[in-house]
N, C-alpha and C positions, 0 to 999 in steps of 0.2 A: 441500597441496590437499585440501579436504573430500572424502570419498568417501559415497555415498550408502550408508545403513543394509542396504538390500537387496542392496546387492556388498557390500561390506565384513563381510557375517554370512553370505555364502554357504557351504554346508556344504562340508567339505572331507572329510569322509567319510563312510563309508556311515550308521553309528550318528548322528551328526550332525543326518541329512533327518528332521523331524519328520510322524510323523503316513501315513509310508508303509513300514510295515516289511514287507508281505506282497512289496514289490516290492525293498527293499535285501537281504532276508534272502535272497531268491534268488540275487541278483546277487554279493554274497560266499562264497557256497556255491559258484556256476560257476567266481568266479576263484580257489577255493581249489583244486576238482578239476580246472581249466583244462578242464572241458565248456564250450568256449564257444561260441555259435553265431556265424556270421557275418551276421547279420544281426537289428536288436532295431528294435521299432516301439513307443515310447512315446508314449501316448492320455491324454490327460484335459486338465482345464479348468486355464486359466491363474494363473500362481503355485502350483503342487501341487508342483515339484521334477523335470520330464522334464530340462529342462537341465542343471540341477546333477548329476541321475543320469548324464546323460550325458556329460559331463565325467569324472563321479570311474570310469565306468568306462571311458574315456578312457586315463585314468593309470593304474587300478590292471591295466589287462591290458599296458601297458606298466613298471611299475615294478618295478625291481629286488629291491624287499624290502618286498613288503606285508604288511601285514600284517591279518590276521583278514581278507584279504578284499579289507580298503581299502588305499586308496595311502598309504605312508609320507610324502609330501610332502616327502621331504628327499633323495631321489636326484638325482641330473643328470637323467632324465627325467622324473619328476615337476617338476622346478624348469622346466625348457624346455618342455612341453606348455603349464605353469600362466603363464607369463611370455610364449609365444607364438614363440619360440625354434627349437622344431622344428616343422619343417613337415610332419613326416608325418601331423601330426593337424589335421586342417581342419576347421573349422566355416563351415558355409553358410546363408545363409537364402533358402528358397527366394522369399520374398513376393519378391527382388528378383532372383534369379536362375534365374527359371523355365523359360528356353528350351531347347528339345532344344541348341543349341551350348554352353551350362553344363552340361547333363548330359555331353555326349561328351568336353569337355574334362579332365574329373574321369576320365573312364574311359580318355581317353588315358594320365593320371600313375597310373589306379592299376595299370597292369602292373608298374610298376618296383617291385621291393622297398624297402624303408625305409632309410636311410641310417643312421638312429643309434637306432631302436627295435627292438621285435617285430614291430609290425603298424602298418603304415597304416589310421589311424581317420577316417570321416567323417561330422561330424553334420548333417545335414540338418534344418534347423528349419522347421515348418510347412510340412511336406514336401505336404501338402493343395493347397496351391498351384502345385504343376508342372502345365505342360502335358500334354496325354494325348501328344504327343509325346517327353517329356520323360520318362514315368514308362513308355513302351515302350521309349527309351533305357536305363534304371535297372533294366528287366526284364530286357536281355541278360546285364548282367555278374552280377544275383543270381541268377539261374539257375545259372551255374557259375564262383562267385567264387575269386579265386587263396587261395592257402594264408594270405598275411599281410594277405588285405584284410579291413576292418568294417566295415558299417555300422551307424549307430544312429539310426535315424529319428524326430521330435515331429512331434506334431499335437494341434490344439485340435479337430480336425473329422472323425475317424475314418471317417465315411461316405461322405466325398467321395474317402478312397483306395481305389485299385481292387484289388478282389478277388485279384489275381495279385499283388499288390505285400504285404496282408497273410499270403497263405496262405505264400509263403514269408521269414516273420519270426518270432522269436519276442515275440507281445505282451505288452506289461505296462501296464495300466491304473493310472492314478493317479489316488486319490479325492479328494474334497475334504476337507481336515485341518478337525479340530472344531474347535469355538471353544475350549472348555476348552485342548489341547493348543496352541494358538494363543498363548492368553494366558499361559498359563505361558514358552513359549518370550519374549514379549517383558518378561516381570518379567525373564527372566533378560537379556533384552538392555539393557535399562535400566538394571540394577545396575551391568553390566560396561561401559557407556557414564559412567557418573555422574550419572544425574538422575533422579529419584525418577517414579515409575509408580503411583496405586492401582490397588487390585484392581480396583474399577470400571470404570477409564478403560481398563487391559487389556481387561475384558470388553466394554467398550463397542466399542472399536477390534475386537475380534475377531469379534464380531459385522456388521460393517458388512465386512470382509475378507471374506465369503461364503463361506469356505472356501481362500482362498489367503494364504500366507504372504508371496508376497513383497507384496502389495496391506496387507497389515497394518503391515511394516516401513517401508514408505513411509507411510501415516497417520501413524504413530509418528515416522520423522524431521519430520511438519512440523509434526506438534502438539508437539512436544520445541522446535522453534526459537520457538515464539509469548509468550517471558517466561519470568521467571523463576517458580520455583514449581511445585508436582508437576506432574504432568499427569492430573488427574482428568477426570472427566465432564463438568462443567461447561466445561471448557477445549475437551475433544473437539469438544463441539456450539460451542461459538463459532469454535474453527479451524476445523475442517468447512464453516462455513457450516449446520450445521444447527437455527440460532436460529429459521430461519421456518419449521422446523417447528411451531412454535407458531400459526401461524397458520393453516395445514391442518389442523391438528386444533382450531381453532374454528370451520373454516368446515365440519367433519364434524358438530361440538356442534350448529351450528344446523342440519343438514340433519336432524338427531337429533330435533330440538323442535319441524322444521316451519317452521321461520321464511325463509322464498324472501326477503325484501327482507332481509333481514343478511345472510344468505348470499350474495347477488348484490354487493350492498357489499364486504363482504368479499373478492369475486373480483375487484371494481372496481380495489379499494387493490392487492392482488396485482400486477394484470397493469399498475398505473401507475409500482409499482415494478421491472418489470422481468422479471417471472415469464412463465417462459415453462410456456405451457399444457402443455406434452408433459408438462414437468415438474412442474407442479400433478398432473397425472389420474397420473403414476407414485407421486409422495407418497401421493397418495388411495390409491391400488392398495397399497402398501406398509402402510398406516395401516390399511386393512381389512383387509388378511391379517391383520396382526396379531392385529386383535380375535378374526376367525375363529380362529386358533388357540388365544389365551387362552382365547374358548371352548368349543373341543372338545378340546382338552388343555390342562388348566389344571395340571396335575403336571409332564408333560414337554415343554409348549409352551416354557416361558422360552430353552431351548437350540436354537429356531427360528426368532426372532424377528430383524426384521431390524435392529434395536439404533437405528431411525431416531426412534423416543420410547422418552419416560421412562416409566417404571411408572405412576407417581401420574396419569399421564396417561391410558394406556392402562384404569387403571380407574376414573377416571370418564367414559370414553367406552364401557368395557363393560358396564355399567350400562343404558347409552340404549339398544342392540339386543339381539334374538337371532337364534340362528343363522341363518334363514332370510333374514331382514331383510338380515343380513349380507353371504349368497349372492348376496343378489340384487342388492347397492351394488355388491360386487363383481365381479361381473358385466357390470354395465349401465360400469363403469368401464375394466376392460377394455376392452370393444369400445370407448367413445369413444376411449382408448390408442391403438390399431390404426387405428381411423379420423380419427386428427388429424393424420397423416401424408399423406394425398391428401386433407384441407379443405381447403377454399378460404378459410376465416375461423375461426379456431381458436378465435377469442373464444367467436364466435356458439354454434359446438360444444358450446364448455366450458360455457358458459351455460346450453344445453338441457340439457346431462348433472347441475348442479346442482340446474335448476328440479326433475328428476325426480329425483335423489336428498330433495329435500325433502318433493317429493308423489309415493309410490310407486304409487298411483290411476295415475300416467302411463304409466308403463312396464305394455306388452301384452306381455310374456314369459314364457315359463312359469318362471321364476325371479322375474317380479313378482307374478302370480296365487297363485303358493304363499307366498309373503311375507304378502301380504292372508289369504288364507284360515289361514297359521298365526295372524295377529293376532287373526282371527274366533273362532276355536277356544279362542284363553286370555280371552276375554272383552273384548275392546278395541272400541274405537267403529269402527262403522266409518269412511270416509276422510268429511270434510265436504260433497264432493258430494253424496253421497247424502242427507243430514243435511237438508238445504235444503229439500226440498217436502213434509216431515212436517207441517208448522204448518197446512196446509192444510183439516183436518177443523172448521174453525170456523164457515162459512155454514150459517144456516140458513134455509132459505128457504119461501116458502109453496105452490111449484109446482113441475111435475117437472122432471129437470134437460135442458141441450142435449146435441146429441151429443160429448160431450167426449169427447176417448181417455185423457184421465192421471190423472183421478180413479178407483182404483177402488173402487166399492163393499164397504163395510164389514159385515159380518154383521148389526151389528145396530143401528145408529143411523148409516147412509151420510151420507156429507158431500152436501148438492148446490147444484152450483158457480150460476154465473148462466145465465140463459136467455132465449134472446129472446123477445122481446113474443107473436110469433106461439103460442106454449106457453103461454104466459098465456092469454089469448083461449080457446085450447084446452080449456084446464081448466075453463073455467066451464062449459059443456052437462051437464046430469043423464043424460041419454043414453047416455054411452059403455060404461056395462054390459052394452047391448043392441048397441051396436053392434064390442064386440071381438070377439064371436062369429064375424064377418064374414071377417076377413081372416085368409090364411094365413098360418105361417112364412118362406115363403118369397117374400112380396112385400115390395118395396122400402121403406126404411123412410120414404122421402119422403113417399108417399101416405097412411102410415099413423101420421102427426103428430100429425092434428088426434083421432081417434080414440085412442089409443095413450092419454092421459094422464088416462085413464077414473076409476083409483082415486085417488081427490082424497086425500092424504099427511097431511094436516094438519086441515079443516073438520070433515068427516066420513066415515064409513067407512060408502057403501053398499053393501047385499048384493050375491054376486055370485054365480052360477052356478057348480055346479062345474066346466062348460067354459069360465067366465071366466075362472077362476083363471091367474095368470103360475104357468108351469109350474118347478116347484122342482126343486133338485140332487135326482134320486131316488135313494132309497139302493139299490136293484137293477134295472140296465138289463141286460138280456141281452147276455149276453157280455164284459160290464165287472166283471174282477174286483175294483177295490179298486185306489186310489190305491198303497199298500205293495206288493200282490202284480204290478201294474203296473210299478212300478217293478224289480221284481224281475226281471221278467223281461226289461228292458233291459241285464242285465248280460252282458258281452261283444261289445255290438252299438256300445257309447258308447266315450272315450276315458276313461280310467281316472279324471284329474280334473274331466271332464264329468261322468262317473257316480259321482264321490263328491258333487257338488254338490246334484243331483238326490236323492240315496238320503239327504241329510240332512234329517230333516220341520223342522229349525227353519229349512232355505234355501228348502226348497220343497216344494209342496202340490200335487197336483192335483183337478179336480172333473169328472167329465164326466155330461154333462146330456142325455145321448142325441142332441144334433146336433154339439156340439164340446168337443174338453178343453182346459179352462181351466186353467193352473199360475200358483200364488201364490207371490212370494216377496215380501221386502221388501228386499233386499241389490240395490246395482245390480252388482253383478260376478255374481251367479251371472244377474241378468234377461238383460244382454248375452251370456252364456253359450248360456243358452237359446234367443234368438234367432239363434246361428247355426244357418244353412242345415241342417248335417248333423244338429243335433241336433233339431230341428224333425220332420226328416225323418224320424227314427228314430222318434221318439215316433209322426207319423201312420200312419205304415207297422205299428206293432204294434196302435195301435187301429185300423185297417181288419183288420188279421187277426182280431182279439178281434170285433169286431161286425159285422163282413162290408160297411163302407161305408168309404168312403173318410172320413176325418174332418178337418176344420182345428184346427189347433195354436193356441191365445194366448195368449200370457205376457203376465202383468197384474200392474201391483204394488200389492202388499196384503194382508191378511189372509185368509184361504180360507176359506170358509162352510161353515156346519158340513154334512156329509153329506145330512142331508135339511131343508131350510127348511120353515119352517112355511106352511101355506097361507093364503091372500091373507082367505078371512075373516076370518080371526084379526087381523086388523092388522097383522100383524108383515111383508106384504109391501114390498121396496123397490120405488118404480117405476120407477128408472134398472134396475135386478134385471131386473123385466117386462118392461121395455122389449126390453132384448138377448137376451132368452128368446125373446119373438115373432118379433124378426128375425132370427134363425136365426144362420146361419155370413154373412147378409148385411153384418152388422158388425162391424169386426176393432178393437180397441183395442188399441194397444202400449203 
């Protein structure tokens, strides 16, 4: 009868266990000076070697003639513990035997001395799993255990055993075995089996083991049954199943290039063949750590990698990001992970998590904002949203403009959009020279339409008063220090990526004109920045402390006009400019 790879290579002594010597080197020291404790709590993650430890110290504190430590395996008690023979050595597992009546019955046999050993041994596997009645049971006799009792407790979950159970144990934590020692251990198991292994296919297989030996041996037996022929890499990923990795890492390629309808195709074919989303978004998750790692250790990332692609893969997908980008796929991937578990429609999920891996413009996190803003900073475009209403600077027209809010005026040749008939009409009176004298700042801009479009943009440029004048960005308003030294003194009041925003002059600009501060940018990620509430707030609240008025905030996209505009005889005034100068804080344009 065939015996599986992972019993039949079980260590039979201490030297043997690969990849845990801080914990064997101890345990043959104790059973050479017979310092033994009664009681051992072996911790760590599955497939590391607690059973097999606990086994060979099983035998070697009962065997006759150990030797260095370990159990000779060839005594009458080493041969009856190993074949199951003698009963004084019991192994239990608690996942099925949790109840306080399996505790007391163990505690009932273990008064009785041993029949044909030293000590009655009991291991307790996933010992995590006892009731709290059951582990107040287990508390009595460790408190004050007989002369020939042991236990030796496993757990994968150290923190669900209670306080009193490890304070009186001695623990031994068991790490996760590296790949390296991994894969040498299975060349040598391969040689001694007879079928050929590369170095590769070892390292591949030991990698995808996570750390556990016996998780490795099993790969190994199924990829060893799949034909004849070595077992390389190639072989790995077709036993595995990890062929359609190739298709997660095209459907990351075109998340990479921006391409939403391949991508969305490509998750189409996915899930028509059978793909289950949990496990699409873990691929994804695996697939990014990767890159992340390649690159932020490209020297000693290889030995962290979770062996789920090939290199030639991995680098021409690292190529398409960097780190931040990275951060934040991985990220946004995660939480779908987490959250496909209580969907209602896991498609749907998986869909929205691809749409925004493709356009990272989606994702409002601060691992997506700083993505964008690292793209900003190496010179990249920014996302094509914003890209769209630049074409706009092309009308030229013969009249001043309506009150539009998304055109903003340009320093020095302003676009102006269409206007109703009523502005037209308007502009013909030679009068309005005399008659903007008239009205305030602060009256409504309704009444003050037909007046307002005084300085004719295009025919001619009549004289005007210097109280006609639309009043320009002055370069010294009392108590307005300076766009820079303003900003300066926002700092500590903003959040730290608000306030890099703001303090960069090529994101943003401000102008204040003695009624309101106006800030320019052209970016829509830093415009939407701005216009939150808090940061709104922070900026009015320091220009009422600077000028002693309470002032209104608007953020407007476009280029910021130079410190002091030239004045209206000159020609050089804009009348959409004029316009929103006379109506005060009465008009807000976002």
């Amino acid at each position: 009868m065939y015996q599986a790879l992972y019993r039949k290579w079980r260590s039979r002594t201490f030297d043997q266990v690969v990849g845990q010597e801080h914990v064997t080197q101890t345990l043959k020291r104790q059973v050479e000076t017979g310092r033994l404790s009664h009681a051992y709590l072996f911790t760590g993650t599955r497939g590391t070697g607690k059973t097999s430890c606990a086994k060979l110290l099983a035998r070697a504190v009962n065997c006759e003639h150990p030797v260095d430590g370990s159990p000779c395996n060839s005594c009458p008690s080493c041969v009856g513990i190993e074949n199951g023979s003698i009963l004084d050595v019991l192994e239990l597992d608690a996942a099925s035997n949790n109840r306080v009546d399996d505790i007391r019955a163990i505690l009932d046999e273990a008064v009785y001395t041993p029949a044909t050993v030293k000590k009655r041994v009991y291991i307790i596997d996933e010992v995590h799993m006892l009731s709290a009645q059951a582990f107040n049971a287990l508390l009595q006799i460790l408190e004050e255990p007989p002369e020939h009792l042991m236990f030796i407790l496993a757990t994968t979950e150290i923190h669900k055993v209670p306080a009193t159970i490890k304070s009186r144990c001695q623990q031994f934590s068991f790490k996760r075995i590296r790949a390296e020692d991994i894969a040498a251990h299975l060349l040598h198991v391969a040689g001694e089996e007879g079928f050929s292994l590369t170095e590769g296919g070892a390292a591949l297989i030991a990698r995808l083991a996570d750390g556990g030996m016996r998780d490795a041996l099993s790969l190994l037996d199924q990829c060893s049954g799949g034909g004849a022929g070595a077992v390389d890499e190639e072989r790995v990923y077709a036993c595995l199943g990890l062929a359609g990795n190739v298709e997660t890492a095209r459907l990351l390629l075109d998340a990479a290039q921006g391409d939403t309808a391949s991508a969305l195709e490509r998750l189409d074919g996915l899930y028509a063949n059978g793909k289950e989303m949990t496990a699409l978004a873990g691929e994804l998750s695996a697939l990014v750590r990767d890159l992340l790692v390649r690159k932020t250790a490209p020297r000693t990332g290889s030995a962290l990698m979770t062996g789920g692609f090939d290199g030639e893969t991995l680098r021409k997908l690292s190529a398409q990001f960097d780190v931040p980008r990275l951060v934040q796929m991985l990220a946004l991937l995660q939480r779908t992970a987490a959250d496909l578990a209580r969907s209602a429609n896991r498609r749907t999920d998986m869909e929205l998590c691809v749409v925004t891996l493709c356009d990272p413009t989606l994702d409002p996190s601060p691992a997506g904002l700083a993505a964008r803003m690292a793209r900003l900073e190496q010179g990249g475009v920014p996302a094509p949203a914003q890209a769209a209403p630049r074409p706009r600077p092309a009308p030229k027209r013969e009249a001043p403009p309506p009150l539009s809010r998304e055109e903003p005026p340009l320093p020095e040749e302003p676009p102006l959009p269409e206007e109703p008939p009523m502005e037209r009409e308007a502009a013909i009176p030679e009068e309005p020279p005399m008659e903007r004298a008239a009205p305030l700042p602060d009256q409504p801009p309704v009444k003050r339409e037909a007046p307002k479009p005084a300085p004719a943009p295009q025919a001619e440029e009549p004289p005007q008063s210097p109280a006609e004048e639309p009043e320009p960005v002055p370069a010294n308003v009392p108590g307005w220090p300076g766009w820079a030294a303003f900003v300066e003194r926002l700092k500590g009041t903003l959040d730290i990526g608000d306030y890099s925003l703001i303090k960069n002059p090529a994101m943003a600009e401000g102008r204040f004109d003695g009624h309101k501060l106006t800030v320019w940018t052209k970016i829509e990620v830093v415009r939407t920045t701005l216009n939150k509430a808090e940061v709104a707030q922070a900026m009015a609240r320091l220009c009422q402390q600077l000028t002693g008025v309470a002032r209104q905030v608007e953020v407007r996209e476009g280029q910021a006009p130079a410190e002091e505009l030239p004045a209206a005889p000159e020609g050089a005034a804009d009348p959409l400019a004029a316009f929103l100068v006379d109506a005060g804080p009465n008009i807000i344009v976002e």
